[in-house]
N, C-alpha and C positions, 0 to 999 in steps of 0.2 A: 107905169109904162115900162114894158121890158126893154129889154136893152140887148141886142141879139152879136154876139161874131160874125161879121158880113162875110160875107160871099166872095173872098179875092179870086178864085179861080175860078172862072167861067166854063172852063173845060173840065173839070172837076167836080163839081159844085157840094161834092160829098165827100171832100178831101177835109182830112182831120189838119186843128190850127191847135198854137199854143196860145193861153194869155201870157204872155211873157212878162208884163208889168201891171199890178194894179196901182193908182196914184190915189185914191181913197180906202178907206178903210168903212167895212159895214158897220150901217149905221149910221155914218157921215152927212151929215147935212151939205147939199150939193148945189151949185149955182146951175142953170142952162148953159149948153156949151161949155161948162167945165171940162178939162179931161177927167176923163177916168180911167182908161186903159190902155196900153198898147199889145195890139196884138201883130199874133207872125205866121203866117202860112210858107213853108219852105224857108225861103231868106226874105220874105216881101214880109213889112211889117205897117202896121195902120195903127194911128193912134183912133179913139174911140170917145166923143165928147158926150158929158150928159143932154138925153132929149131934152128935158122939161128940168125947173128947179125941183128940191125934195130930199126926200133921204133915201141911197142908195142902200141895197140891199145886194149881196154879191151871191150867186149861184155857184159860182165856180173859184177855183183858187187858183192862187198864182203859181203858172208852170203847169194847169192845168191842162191837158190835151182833149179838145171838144170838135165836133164837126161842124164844120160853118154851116152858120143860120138858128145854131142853139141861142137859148136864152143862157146869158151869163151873168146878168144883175138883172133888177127892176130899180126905178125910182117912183115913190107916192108922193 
């Protein structure tokens, strides 16, 4: 299941975000509702739980600069 940057700005919706924190490392075997991430659009930041259990696979790195709605991990 991917695992996307949501969308904090509505008036933006194409506005680039950081991952500012990953709290797993790829390959991590991962609980539901685990964290995995915190991310930050401007000063707004959202933390990011896993969908489903599994192992986390990261797209993106940390500090990366992505546009909200990309995919940034998957979990299988």
């Amino acid at each position: 299941m991917d695992v996307v940057f949501p969308t904090m700005s509505q008036e933006k919706p194409l506005a680039e975000g950081v991952v500012a924190t990953w709290f797993v490392r790829d390959g991590e075997q991962v609980a539901a509702g685990q964290l995995l991430a915190e991310v930050q659009v401007d000063k707004v930041s959202k933390e990011i739980p896993a969908p489903v259990a599994g192992t986390v696979h990261l797209h993106a790195l940390e500090e990366a600069v992505v546009v909200q709605g990309t995919v940034i991990a998957s979990v299988d």
